[in-house]
C-alpha positions as CSV (number, residue, x, y, z in Angstrom):
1,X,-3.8,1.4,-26.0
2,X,-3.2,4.9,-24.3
3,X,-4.2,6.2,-21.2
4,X,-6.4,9.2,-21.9
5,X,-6.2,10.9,-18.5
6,X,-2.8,10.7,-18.7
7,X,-3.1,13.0,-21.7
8,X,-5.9,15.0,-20.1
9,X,-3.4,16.0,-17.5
10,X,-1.1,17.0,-19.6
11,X,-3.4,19.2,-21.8
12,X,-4.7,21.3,-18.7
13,X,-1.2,21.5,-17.4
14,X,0.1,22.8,-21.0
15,X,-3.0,25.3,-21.4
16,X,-2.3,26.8,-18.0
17,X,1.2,27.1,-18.4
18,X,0.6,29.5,-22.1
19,X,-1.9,31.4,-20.3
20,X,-2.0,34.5,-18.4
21,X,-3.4,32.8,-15.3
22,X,-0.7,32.1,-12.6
23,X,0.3,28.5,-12.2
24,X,3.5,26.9,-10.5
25,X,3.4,24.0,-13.2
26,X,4.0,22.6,-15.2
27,X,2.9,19.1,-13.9
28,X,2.5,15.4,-15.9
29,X,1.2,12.3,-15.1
30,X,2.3,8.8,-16.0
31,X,1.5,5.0,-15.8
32,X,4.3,2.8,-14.0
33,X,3.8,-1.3,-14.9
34,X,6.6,-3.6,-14.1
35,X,6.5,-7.1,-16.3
36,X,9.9,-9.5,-15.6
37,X,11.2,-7.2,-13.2
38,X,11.5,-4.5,-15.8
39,X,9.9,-1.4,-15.2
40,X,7.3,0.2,-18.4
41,X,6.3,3.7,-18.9
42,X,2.7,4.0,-19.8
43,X,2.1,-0.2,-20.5
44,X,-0.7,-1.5,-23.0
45,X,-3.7,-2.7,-21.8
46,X,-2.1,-5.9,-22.5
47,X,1.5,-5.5,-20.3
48,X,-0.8,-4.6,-17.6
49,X,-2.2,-7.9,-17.5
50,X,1.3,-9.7,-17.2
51,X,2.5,-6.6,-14.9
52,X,2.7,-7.1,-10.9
53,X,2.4,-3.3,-10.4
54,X,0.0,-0.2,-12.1
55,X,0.9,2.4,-11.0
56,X,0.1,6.3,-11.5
57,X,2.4,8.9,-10.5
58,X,2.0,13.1,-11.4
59,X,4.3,15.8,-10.1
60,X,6.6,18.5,-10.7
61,X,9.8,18.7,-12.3
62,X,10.9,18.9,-8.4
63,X,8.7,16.7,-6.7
64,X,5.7,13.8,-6.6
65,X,2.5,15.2,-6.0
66,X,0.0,12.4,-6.5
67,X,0.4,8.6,-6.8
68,X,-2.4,6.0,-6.9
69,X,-1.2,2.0,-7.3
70,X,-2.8,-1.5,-7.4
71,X,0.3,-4.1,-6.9
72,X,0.3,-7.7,-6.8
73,X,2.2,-7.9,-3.1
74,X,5.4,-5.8,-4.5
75,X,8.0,-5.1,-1.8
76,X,8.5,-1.6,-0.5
77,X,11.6,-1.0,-2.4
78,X,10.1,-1.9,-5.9
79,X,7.2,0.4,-5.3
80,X,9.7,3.5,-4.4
81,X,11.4,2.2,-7.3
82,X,8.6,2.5,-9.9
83,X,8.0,6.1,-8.7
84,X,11.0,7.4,-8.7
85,X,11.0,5.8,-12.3
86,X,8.1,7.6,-13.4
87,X,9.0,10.8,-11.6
88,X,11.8,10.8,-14.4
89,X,9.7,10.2,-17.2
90,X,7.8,13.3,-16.0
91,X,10.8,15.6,-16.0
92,X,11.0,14.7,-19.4
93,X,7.6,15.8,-19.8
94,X,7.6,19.2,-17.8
95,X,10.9,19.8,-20.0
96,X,8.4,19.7,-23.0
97,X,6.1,21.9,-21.7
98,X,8.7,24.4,-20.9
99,X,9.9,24.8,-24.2
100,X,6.2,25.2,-25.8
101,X,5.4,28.0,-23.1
102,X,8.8,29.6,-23.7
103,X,7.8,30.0,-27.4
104,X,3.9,30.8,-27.1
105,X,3.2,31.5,-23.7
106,X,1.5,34.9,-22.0
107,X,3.1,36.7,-19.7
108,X,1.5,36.1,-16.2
109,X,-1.0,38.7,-14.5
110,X,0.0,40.1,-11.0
111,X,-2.8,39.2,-8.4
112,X,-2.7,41.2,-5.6
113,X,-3.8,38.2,-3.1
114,X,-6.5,38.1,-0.5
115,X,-4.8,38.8,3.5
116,X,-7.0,39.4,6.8
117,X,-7.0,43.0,8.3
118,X,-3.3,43.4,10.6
119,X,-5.8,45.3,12.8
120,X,-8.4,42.6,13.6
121,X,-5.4,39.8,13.4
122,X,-3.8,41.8,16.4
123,X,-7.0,42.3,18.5
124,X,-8.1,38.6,18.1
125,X,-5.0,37.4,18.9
126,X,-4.4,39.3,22.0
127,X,-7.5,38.2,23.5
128,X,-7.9,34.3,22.4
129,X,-4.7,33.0,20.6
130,X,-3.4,31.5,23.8
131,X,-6.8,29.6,24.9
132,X,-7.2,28.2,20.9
133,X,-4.1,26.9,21.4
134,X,-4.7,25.6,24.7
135,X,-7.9,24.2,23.5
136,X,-5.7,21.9,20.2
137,X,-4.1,19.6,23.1
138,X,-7.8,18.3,24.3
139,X,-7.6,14.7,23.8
140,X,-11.3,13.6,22.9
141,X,-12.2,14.4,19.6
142,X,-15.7,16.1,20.1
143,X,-14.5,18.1,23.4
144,X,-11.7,19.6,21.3
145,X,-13.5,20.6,18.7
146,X,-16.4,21.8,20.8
147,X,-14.1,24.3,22.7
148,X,-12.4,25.7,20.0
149,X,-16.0,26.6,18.5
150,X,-17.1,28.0,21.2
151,X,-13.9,30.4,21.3
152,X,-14.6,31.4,17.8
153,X,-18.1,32.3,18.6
154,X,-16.8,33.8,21.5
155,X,-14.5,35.9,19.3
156,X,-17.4,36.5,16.8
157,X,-19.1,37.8,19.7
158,X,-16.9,40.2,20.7
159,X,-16.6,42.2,17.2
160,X,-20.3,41.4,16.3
161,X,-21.0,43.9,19.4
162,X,-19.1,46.8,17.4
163,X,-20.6,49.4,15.8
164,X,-20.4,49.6,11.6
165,X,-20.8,51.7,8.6
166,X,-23.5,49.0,7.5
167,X,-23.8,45.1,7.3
168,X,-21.4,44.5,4.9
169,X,-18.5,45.5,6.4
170,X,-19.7,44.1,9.8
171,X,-20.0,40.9,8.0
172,X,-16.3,41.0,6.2
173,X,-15.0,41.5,9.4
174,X,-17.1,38.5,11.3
175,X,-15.7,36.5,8.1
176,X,-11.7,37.6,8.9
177,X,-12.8,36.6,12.6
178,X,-13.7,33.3,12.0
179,X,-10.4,32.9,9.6
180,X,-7.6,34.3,12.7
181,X,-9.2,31.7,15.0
182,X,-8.9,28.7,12.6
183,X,-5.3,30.0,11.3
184,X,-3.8,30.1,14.9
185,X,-5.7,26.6,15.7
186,X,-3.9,25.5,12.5
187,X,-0.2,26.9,13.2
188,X,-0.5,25.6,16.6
189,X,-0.8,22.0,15.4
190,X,1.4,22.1,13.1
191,X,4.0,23.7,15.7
192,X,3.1,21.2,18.7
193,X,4.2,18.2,15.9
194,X,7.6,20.3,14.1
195,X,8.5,21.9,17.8
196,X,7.6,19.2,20.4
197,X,7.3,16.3,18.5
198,X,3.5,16.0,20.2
199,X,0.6,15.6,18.7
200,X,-3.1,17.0,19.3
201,X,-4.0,13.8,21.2
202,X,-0.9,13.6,22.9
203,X,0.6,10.2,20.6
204,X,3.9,9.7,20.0
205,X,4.7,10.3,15.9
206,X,4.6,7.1,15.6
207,X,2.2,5.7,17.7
208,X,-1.1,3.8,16.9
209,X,-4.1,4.5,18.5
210,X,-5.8,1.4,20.5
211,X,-6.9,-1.4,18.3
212,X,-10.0,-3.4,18.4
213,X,-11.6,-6.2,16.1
214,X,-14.7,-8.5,16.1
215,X,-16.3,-10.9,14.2
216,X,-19.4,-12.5,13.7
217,X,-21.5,-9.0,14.7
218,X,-24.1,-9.6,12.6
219,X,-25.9,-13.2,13.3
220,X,-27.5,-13.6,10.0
221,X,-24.8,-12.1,7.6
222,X,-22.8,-14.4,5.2
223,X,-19.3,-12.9,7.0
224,X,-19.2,-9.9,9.4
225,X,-16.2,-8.0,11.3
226,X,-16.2,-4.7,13.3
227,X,-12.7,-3.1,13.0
228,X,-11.6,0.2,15.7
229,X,-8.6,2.1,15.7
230,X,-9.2,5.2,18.3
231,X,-12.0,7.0,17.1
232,X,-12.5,4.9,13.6
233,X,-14.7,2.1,13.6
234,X,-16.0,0.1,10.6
235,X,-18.4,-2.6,10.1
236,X,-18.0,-4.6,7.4
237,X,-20.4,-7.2,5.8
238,X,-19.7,-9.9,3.4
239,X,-22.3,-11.6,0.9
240,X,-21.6,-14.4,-1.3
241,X,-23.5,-15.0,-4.7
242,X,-23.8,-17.3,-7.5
243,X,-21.6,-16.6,-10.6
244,X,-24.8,-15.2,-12.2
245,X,-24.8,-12.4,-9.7
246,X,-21.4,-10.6,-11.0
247,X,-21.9,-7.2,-12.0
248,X,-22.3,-6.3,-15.6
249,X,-19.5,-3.9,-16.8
250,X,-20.4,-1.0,-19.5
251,X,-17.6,0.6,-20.6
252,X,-14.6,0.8,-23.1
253,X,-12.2,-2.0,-21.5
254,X,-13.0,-5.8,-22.4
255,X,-14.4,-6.8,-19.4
256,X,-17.7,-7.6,-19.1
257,X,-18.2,-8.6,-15.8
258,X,-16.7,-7.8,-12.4
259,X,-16.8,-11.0,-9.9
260,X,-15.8,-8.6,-6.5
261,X,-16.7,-5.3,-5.3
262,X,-15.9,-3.4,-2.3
263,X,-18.8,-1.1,-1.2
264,X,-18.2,2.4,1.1
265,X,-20.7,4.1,2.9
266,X,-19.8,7.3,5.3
267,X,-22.9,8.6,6.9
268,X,-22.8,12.0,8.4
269,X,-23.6,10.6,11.8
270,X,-20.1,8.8,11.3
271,X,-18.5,12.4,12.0
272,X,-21.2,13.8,14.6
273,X,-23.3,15.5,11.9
274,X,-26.7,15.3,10.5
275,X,-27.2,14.9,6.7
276,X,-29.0,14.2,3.6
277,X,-28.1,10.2,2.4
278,X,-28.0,10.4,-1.3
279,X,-26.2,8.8,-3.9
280,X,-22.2,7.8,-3.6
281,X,-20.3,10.3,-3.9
282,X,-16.7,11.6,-4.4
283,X,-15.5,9.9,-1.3
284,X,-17.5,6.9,-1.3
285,X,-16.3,5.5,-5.0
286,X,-12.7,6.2,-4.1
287,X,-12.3,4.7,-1.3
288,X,-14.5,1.9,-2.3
289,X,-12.2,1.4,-5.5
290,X,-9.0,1.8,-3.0
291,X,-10.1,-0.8,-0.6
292,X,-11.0,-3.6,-3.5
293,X,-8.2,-2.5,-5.3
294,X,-6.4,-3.5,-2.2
295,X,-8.1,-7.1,-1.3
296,X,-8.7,-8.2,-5.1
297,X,-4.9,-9.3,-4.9
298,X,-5.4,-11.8,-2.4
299,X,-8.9,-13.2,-3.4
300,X,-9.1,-17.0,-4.7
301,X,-9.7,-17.8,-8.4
302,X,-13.0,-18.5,-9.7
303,X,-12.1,-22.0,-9.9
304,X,-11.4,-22.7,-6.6
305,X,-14.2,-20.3,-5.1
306,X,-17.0,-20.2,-7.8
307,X,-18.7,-16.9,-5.8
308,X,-19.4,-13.6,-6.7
309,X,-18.2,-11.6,-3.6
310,X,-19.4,-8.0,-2.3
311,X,-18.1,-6.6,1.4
312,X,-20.1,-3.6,2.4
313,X,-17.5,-1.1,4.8
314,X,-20.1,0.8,7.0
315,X,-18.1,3.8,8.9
316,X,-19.5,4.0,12.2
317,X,-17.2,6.5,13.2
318,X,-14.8,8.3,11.4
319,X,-11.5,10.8,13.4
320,X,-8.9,9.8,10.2
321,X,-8.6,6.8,7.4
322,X,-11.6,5.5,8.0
323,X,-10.7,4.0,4.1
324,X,-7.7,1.9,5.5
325,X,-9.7,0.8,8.3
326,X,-12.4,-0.5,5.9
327,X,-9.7,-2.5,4.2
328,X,-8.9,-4.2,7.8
329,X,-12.8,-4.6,8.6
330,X,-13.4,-6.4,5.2
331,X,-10.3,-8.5,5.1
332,X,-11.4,-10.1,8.5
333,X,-15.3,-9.8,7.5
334,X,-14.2,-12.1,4.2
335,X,-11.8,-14.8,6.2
336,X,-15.3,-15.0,8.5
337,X,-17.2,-15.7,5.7
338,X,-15.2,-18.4,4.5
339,X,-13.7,-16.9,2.1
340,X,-10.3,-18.5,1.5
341,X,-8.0,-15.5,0.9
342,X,-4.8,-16.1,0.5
343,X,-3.8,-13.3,3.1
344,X,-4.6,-11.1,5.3
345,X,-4.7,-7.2,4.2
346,X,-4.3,-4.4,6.5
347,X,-4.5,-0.9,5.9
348,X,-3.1,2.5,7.2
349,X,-2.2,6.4,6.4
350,X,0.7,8.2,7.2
351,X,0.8,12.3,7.3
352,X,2.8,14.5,7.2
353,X,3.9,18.1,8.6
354,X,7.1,20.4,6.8
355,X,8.1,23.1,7.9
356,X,10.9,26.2,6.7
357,X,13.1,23.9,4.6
358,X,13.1,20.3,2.9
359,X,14.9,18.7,5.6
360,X,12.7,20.0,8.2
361,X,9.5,17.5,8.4
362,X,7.9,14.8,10.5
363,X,6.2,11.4,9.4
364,X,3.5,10.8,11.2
365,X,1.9,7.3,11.6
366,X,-1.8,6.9,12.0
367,X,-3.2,10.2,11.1
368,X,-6.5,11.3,12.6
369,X,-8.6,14.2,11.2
370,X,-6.8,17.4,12.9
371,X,-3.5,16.1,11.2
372,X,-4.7,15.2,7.7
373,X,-7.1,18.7,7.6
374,X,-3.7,21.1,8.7
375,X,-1.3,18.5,7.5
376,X,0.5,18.4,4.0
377,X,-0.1,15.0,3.4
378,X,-2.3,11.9,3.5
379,X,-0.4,9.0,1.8
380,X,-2.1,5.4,2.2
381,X,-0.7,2.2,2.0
382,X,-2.5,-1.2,2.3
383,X,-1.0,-4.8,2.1
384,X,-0.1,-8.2,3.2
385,X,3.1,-9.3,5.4
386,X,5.0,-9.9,2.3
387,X,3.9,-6.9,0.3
388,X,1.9,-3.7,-1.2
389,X,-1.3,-4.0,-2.9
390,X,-2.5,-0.8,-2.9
391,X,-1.8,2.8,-2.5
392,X,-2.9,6.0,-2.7
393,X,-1.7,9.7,-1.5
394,X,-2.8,13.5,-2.3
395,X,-0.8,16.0,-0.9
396,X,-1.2,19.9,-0.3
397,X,1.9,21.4,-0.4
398,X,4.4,21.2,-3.8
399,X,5.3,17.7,-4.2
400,X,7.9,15.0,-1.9
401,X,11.1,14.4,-2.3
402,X,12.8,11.0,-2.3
403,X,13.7,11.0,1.2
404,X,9.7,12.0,2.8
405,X,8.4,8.9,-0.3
406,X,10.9,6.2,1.4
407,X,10.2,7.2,4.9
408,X,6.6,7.1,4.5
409,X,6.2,3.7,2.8
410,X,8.3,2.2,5.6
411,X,6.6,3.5,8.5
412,X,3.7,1.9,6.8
413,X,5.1,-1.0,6.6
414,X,5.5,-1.4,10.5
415,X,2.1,-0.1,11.4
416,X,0.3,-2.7,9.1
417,X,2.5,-5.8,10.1
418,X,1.4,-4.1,14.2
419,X,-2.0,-4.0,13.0
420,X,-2.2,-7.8,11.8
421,X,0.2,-9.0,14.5
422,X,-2.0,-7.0,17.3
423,X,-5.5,-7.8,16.7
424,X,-6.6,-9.3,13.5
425,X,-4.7,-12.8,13.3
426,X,-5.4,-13.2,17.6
427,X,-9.2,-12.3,15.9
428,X,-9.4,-15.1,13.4
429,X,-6.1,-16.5,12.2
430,X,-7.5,-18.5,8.9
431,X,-10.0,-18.0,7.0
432,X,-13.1,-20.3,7.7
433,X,-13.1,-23.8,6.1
434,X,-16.9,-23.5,5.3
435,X,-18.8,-21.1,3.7
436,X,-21.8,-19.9,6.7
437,X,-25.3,-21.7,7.1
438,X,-27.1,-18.8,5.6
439,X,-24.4,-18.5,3.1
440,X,-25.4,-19.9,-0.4
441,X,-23.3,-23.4,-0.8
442,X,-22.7,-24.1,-4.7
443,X,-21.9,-27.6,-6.1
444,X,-20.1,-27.9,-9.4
445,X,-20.8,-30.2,-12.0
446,X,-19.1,-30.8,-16.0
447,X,-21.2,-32.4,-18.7
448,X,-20.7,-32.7,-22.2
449,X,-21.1,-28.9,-23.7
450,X,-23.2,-31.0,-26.4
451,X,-26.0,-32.0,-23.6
452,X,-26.6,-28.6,-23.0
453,X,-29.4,-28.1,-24.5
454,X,-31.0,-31.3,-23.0
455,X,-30.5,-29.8,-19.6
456,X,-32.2,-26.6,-20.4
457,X,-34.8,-27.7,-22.7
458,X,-37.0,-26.3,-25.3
459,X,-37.2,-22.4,-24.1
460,X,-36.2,-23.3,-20.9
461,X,-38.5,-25.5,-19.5
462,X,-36.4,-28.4,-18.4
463,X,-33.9,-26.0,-16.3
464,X,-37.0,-24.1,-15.2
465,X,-38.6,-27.3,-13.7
466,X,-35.6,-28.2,-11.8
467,X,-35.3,-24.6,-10.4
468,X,-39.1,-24.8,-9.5
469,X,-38.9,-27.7,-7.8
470,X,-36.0,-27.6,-5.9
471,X,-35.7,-23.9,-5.1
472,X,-31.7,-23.6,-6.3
473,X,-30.2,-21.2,-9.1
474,X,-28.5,-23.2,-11.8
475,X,-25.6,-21.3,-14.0
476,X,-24.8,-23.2,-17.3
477,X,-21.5,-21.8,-19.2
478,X,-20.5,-22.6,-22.9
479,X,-17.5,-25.1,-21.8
480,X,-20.1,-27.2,-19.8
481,X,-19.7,-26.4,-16.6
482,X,-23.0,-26.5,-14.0
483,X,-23.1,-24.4,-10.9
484,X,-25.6,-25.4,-8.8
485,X,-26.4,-22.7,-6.3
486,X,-28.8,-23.0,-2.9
487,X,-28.8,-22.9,1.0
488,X,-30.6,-26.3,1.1
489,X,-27.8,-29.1,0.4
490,X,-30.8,-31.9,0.0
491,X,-32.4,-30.2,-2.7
492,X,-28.8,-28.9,-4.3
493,X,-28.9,-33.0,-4.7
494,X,-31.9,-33.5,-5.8
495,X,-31.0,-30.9,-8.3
């Protein structure tokens, strides 16, 4: 009935907090669910299933530092409320801790931190800080960072031509090179967006970048969409199965099968780079999991679409949330399919950058990679006009305050209802009243749960036969209810 990573949290915050290692914990973690309007901490299994949000929140005694959500279409407000509402709980938490480390806890040891040469900083500095800078305003992606590495090396260059007491130290000081150029390029974006309110690609802070969507790309695909915002791009592909083709479910929840899943590939060539394709990784589960997290609120019930459903988000190209992106790409990808959702979902990330005190920050709206790498914050909200249905934010600095939470939902909120309003209802308004011609069409009979046997005969032969013969799958379930599954609708008949 409990949440063990919840718990797991909690342990390795406690066991840093009575060690000798330095931590600025403790943190906790809790699960948010909301049943009747009434907001649970930590729900059952069971209030989950009546709950319209589930929600995890972690933080500080301070401040949120993590939150991760599935919602059933919840308003703005009620999702600020719920983590304000477990930010509480986890005060109550850290409170705990705090009194165990104040009765068993080691006193901390003094590390005498890592800091580049004042010598080198000042050499490298005079010489390329101001065209580094220069270089962070470059619009185009590529071009930017293509300048900014040839500075470096041209930095490298300079100090590799020194003289040394052996390769070593030559090599510590190349190292402290390479770490002055990238810590000015990082202080200069982060002052262009606190200072002048401009970003690297010269945006407004809460400007989109141009918006594109197709569908139909792929001719022979069940349901296909190409979604671009700036210098993202995802292709999405939808293909529809009988009920037979769910996937099977091995673990320690009741479920046994899972009717929809959200797939997430990101190549290397996505961001201009050459790689090894192996297995999903890291990246690719979680922002699978986000994205179906996010559309599985809006998808019909087995009854009235008896398909299992899998989109496929392909990033093409990737400068920032290529993950919300893949949540607009499969949305339209599903309504081309004929897939009758009840609403269109649209994604997108907000960032942000603090700077000397808590009142001194900027939301930014529509992050691309500069921001989110030398930004503090990547918080990503998906849903429908009327609400949230996902969300999902890892910061870098301490934790948010109230204030930097409720500006950053909101801002979502416009950008997603731009998003839908811009280019994916003029797109395709409606999802498709048919299912495509290469798409399999399924026709759904009830007999008598007592004549099942007759239709499936002694080991199988009868059913057998008819899938011989006529080329369609047939599902049978205990209640009586016939799927018949095939492209051809004469022999679905005949079957």
């Amino acid at each position: 009935d409990c949440t063990p990573e919840m718990t797991a949290m909690f342990g390795a915050s406690l066991a840093l907090c009575v060690s000798d290692i330095p931590f600025n914990g403790p943190i906790a973690g809790v699960m948010v669910g909301r049943v009747d309007g009434e907001y649970i901490i930590n729900p059952t299994p069971e209030q989950l299933e009546k709950s319209d949000i589930n929600l995890t929140v972690a933080g500080t005694k301070y401040a949120v530092n993590m939150v991760e959500s599935g919602a059933k279409e919840v308003s703005e407000e009620a999702m600020l409320g719920a983590i304000m509402f477990g930010h509480e709980h986890i005060k109550q938490l850290v409170a705990f801790q705090e009194e165990i480390a104040a009765a068993v806890g080691k006193e901390k040891m003094e590390v005498k931190l890592y800091t580049v040469d004042e010598d080198i900083d000042r050499e490298v500095r005079a010489q390329f800080e101001q065209a580094i800078r220069d270089a962070v305003s470059i619009e185009k992606k590529l071009e930017r960072y293509g300048k900014i590495d040839e500075l470096t090396e041209e930095a490298v260059a300079v100090f590799d031509a020194k003289e040394y007491e052996n390769e070593a130290a030559k090599a510590k000081v190349l190292k402290q090179v390479k770490q002055i150029c990238h810590s000015i390029e990082a202080d200069e974006v982060r002052r262009l967006i606190i200072e002048d309110k401009v970003r690297p690609d010269g945006r407004k802070i809460d400007e989109i970048r141009p918006l594109d969507s197709q569908v139909d790309i792929l001719p022979r695909a069940h349901g296909s969409a190409l979604f671009t915002r700036g210098e993202t791009q995802v292709l999405s592909v939808t293909t529809l199965g009988p009920m037979n083709d769910n996937q099977i479910i091995d673990d320690l929840t009741e479920v046994e099968t899972k009717r929809f899943m959200h797939h997430y590939n990101f190549p290397p060539y996505s961001v201009g780079e050459t790689g090894r394709m192996g297995s999903p990784g890291r990246r690719e589960i979680g922002h699978g999991a986000l994205g179906e997290r996010a559309l599985s609120q809006v998808l019909p019930s087995v009854e009235d679409f008896p398909y299992t459903i899998r989109t496929v988000a392909e990033v093409t190209e990737s400068n920032g949330s290529s993950s919300q992106a893949s949540i607009c790409a499969s949305t339209l990808s599903l309504m081309a399919a004929g897939v009758p959702i009840k609403k269109q979902v649209a994604g997108i990330s907000c960032g942000l950058v603090t700077g000397d005190t808590d009142d001194d920050y900027i939301v930014l709206t529509d992050i691309q990679g500069l921001e989110d790498f030398f930004g503090d914050m990547d918080f990503k909200v998906a849903g429908t006009h009327d609400g949230i249905t996902a969300i999902q934010m890892d910061i870098k600095i301490h934790g948010l305050t109230r204030p930097i939470v409720e500006e950053a939902i909101a801002k979502t909120k416009e950008a997603r209802e731009y998003i839908m309003n811009e280019v994916m209802t003029p797109c395709i308004a409606a999802p498709r009243a048919e299912v495509g011609t290469y798409a399999p069409k399924i026709i759904s009979v009830q007999i008598d749960p007592e004549k099942i046997g007759d239709v499936v005969g002694q080991r199988g032969k009868t059913i057998n036969e008819i899938i011989a013969r006529t080329g369609v799958k047939i599902d049978i379930t205990d209640d009586g209810k016939v799927s018949v599954c095939g492209t051809d609708k004469e022999m679905m008949d005949k079957a």
